[in-house]
NULO-397189 format. One line per field, with one value per residue (C-alpha): residue in one letter; z, x, y. Coordinates in Angstrom, 3 decimals, decimal comma. Layout:
N
torza: A / ...
Z: Z / ...
X: X / ...
Y: Y / ...
This chain:
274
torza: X / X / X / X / X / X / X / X / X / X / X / X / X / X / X / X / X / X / X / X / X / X / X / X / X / X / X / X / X / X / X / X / X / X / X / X / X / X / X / X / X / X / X / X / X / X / X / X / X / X / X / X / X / X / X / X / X / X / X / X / X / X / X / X / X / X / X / X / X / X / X / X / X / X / X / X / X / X / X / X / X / X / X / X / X / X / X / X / X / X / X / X / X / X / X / X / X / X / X / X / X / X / X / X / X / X / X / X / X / X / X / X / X / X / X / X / X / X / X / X / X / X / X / X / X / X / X / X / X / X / X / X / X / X / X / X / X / X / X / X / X / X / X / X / X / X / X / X / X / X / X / X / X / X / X / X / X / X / X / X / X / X / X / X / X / X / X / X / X / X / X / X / X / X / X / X / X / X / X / X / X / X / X / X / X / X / X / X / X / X / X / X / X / X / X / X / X / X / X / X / X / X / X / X / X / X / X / X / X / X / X / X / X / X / X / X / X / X / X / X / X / X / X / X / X / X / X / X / X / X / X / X / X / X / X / X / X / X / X / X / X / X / X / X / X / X / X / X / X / X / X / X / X / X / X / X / X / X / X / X / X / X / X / X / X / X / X / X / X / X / X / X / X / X
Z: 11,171 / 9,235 / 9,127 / 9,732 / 8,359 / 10,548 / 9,047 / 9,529 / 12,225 / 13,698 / 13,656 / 12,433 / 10,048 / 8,824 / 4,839 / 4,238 / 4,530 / 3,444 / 0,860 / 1,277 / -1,742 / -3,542 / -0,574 / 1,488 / 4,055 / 5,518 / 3,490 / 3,971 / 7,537 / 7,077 / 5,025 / 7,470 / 10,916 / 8,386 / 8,229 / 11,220 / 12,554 / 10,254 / 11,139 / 9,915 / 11,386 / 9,213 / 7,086 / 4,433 / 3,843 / 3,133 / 3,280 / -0,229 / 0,109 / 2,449 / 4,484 / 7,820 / 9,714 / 7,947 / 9,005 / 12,643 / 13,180 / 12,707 / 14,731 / 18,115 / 18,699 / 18,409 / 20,481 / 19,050 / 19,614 / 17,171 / 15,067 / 12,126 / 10,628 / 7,540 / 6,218 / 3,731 / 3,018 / -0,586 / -2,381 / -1,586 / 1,849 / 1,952 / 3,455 / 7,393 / 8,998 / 6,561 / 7,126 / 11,315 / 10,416 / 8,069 / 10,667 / 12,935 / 11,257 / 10,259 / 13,784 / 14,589 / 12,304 / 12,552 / 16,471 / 17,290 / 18,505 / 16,382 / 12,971 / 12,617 / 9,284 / 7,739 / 3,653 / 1,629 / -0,856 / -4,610 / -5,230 / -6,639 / -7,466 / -7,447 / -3,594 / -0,742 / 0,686 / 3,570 / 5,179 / 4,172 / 5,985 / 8,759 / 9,600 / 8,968 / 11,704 / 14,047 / 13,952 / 14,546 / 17,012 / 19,376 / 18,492 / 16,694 / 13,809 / 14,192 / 10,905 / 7,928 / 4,499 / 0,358 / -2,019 / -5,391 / -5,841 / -8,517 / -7,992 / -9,087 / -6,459 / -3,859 / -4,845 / -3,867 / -0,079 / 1,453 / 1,786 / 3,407 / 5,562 / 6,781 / 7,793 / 9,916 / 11,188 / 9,725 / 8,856 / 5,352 / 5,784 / 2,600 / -0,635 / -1,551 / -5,314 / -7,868 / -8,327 / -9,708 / -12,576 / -15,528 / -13,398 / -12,108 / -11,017 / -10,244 / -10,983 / -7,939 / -5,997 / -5,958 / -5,387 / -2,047 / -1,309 / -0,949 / 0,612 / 3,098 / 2,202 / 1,901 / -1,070 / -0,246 / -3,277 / -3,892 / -6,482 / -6,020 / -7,953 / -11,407 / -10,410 / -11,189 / -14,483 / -12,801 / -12,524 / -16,432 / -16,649 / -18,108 / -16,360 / -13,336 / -13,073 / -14,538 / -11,603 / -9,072 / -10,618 / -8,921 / -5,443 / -5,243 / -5,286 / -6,973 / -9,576 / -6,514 / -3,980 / -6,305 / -7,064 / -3,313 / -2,726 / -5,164 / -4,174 / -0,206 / -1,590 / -3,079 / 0,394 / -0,379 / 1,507 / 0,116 / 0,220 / -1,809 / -1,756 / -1,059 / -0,146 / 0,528 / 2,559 / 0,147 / -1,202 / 2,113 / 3,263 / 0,093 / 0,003 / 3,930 / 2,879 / 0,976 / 4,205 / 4,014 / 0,694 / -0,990 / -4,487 / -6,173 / -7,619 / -11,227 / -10,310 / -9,014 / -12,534 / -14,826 / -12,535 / -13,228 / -16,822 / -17,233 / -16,421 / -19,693 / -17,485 / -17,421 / -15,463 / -14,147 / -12,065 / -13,968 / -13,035 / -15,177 / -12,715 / -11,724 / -12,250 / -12,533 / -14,876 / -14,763
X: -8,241 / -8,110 / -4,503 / -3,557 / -1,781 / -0,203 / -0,109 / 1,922 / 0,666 / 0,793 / -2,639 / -4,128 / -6,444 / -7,670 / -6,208 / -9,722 / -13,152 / -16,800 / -17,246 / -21,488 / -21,598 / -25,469 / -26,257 / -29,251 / -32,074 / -33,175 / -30,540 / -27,833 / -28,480 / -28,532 / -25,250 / -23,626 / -25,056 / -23,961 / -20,192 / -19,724 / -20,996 / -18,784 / -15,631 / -15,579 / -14,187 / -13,736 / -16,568 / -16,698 / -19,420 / -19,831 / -22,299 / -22,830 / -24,013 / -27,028 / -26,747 / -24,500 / -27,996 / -28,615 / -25,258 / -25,623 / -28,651 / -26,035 / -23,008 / -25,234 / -24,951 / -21,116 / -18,252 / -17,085 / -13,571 / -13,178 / -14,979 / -12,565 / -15,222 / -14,457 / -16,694 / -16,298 / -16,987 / -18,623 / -17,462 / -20,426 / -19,559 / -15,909 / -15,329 / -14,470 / -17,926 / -19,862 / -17,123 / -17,381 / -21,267 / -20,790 / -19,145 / -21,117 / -24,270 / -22,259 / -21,011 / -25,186 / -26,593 / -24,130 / -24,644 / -20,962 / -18,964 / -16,018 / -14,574 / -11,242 / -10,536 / -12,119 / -11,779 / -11,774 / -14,173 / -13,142 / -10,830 / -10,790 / -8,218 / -11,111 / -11,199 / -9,514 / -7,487 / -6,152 / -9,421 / -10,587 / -7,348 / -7,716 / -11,293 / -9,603 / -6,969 / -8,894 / -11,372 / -7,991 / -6,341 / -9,606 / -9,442 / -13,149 / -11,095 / -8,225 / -6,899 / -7,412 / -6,961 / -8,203 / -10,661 / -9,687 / -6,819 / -3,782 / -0,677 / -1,089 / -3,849 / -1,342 / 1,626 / -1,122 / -2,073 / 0,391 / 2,784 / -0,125 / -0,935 / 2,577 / 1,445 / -1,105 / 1,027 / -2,017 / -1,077 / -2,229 / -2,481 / -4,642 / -5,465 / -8,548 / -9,205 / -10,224 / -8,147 / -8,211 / -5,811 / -7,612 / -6,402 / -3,431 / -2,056 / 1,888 / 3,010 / 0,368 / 1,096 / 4,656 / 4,591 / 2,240 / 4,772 / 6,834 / 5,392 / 4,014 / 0,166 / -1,217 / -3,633 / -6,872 / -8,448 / -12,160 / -14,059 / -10,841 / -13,247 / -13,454 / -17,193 / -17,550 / -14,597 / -12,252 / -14,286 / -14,433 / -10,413 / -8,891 / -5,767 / -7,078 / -8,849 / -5,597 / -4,135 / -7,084 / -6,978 / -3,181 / -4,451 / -8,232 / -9,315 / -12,063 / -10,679 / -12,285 / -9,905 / -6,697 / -7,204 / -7,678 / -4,363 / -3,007 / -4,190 / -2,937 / -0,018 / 1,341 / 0,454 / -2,690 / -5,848 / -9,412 / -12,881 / -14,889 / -18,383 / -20,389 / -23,971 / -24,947 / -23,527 / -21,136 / -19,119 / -18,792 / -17,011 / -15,320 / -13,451 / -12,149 / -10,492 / -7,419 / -5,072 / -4,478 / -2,523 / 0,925 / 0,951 / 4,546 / 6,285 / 5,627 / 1,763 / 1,426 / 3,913 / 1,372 / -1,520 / 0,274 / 0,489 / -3,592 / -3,313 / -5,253 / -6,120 / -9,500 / -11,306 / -15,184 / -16,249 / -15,984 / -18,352 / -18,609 / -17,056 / -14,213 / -10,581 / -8,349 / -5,585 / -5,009
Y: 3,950 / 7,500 / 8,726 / 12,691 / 15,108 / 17,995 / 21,390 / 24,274 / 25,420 / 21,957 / 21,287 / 17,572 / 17,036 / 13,905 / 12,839 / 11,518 / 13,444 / 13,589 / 16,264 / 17,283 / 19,376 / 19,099 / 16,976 / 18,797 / 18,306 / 15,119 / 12,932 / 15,328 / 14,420 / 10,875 / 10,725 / 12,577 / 10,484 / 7,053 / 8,217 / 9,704 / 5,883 / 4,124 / 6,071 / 9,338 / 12,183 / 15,202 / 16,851 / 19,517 / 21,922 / 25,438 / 28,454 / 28,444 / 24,665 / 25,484 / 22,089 / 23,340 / 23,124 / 19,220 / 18,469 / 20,411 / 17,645 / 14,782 / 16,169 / 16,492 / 12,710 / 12,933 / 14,216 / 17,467 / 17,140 / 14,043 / 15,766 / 18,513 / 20,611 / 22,842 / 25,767 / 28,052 / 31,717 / 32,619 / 35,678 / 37,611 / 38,102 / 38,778 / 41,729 / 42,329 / 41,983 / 39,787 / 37,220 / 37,545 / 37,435 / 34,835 / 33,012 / 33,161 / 32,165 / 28,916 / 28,157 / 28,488 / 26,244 / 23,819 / 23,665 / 24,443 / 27,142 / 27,254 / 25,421 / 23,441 / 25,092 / 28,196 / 28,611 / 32,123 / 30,106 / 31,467 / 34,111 / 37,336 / 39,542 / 42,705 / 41,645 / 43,873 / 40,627 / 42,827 / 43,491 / 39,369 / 38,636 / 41,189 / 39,269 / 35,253 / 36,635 / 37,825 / 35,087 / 32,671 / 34,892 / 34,270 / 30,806 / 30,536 / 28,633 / 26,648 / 27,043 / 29,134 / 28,231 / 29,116 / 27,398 / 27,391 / 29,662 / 28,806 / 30,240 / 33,418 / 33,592 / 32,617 / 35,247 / 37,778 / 36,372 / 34,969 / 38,271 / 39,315 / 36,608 / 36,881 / 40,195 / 39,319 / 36,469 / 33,949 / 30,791 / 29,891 / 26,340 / 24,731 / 24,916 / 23,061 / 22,388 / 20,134 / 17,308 / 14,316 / 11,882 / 13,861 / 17,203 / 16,738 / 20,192 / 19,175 / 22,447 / 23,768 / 21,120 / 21,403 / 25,413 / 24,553 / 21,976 / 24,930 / 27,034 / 24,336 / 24,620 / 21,369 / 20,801 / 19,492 / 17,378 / 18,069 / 16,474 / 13,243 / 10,820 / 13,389 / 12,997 / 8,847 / 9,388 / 7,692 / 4,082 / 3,297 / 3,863 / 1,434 / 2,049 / 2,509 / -1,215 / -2,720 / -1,594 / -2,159 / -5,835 / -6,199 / -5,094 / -6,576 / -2,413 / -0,503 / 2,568 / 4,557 / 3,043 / 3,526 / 6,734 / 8,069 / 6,441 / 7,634 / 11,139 / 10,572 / 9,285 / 12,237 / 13,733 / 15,044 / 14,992 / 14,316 / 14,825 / 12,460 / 12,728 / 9,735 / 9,180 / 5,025 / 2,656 / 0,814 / 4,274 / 5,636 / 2,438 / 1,949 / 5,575 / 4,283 / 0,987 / 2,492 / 2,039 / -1,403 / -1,708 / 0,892 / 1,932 / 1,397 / 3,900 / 2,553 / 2,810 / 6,312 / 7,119 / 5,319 / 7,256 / 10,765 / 10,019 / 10,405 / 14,154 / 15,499 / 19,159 / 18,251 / 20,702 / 19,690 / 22,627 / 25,546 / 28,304 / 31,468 / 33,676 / 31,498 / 33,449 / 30,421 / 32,403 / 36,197
């Protein structure tokens, strides 16, 4: 049974998810029908990942209330109509009429964030999205929007970025922790790293779990939620059995203590520092 975290603006949304980046088309589908049948109840896509029609196919057989949905908007279109257009080309292909959580994608500090913000508010205010949130934004990202999400009365309610033991971002994670914005953990497994750590089996050995399963405890254990992508059978039910077992606190220390701030995605126009 996937366990929930509640937001700020007291909405639930499931700790674990299916991340669908780079998967497309016919399989996309597939992946997506195979977790939704095994349990699954929250998926992450986004425009920029061309697969919300692939995953649309797979959500018609399932009720959409059990369903949390995230999509994201890409940099391209965020100003005040693209993003209503944007969203409503994603609410099309995906065969729904409204999203759980809506992301500003990447940040940008050449962006005007009070007409993004203006569009995010009103699309919440009609209920089309029942929570807004960021992609990729450090804290100097953050100082910027939320005075002016305040404004708008939106509630900024995650923070998705890549996270993982080679990246772990306490110093973000405890300014969210502030500010209650929970951080959502993309890219959790440090894209297949994690399963030749030595550490990491050591302590998988001591609880009959895979690096994989240690490491999304870990990451729901420091009240985090997570997005792994998986694509067969086996990986989508191993990132679901991590409910049945507690890391100590001398585990998730020795875990912490792989942080080497090693980023993986790192696209050229990316503004992590400025």
């Amino acid at each position: 049974m996937i366990k929930y975290l509640k937001l700020n603006n007291k909405i639930k949304m499931p700790i674990i998810g299916l991340g669908t980046w780079k998967l497309i088309g016919k399989s996309c589908t597939e992946v997506v029908d195979k977790a939704l049948s095994l349990g699954y109840n929250h998926i992450d896509t986004a425009e920029i990942y061309m697969n919300e029609e692939a995953i649309g196919k797979a959500l018609k057989k399932f009720e959409r209330k059990n369903i949390f949905i995230t999509s994201k908007v890409w940099p391209e279109n965020l100003t005040y109509y693209r993003i209503l257009s944007s969203f409503n080309q994603s609410v099309s292909l995906l065969g729904k009429d409204y999203l759980d959580q809506y992301l500003l994608h990447w940040p940008n500090k050449k962006l005007n964030y009070n007409d993004i913000i203006k569009a995010f508010s009103e699309l919440y205010k009609r209920r089309l999205i029942r929570s807004f949130g960021v992609s990729n934004f450090t804290i100097h990202h953050l100082k910027d929007i939320i005075p002016i999400c305040k404004s708008f009365k939106l509630p900024l309610t995650v923070n998705q970025v890549e996270f993982h033991p080679f990246l772990n971002k306490k110093s973000l994670l405890d300014f969210c922790n502030i500010h209650n914005i929970k951080i959502v953990a993309y890219s959790p497994l440090a894209q297949g790293k994690i399963s030749d750590n030595e550490i990491l089996q050591k302590i998988g050995k001591k609880y009959i779990k895979t690096p994989t399963q240690i490491t999304l405890r870990w990451i729901i254990q420091n009240n985090l939620i997570a997005i792994p992508k998986a694509s067969s059978i086996n990986h989508l039910i191993e990132n679901l059995n991590i409910f049945d077992f507690e890391l100590t606190k001398e585990d998730v220390n020795e875990i912490d203590s792989l942080n080497k701030n090693e980023r993986l995605v790192n696209p050229s126009f990316a503004e992590f520092e400025y």
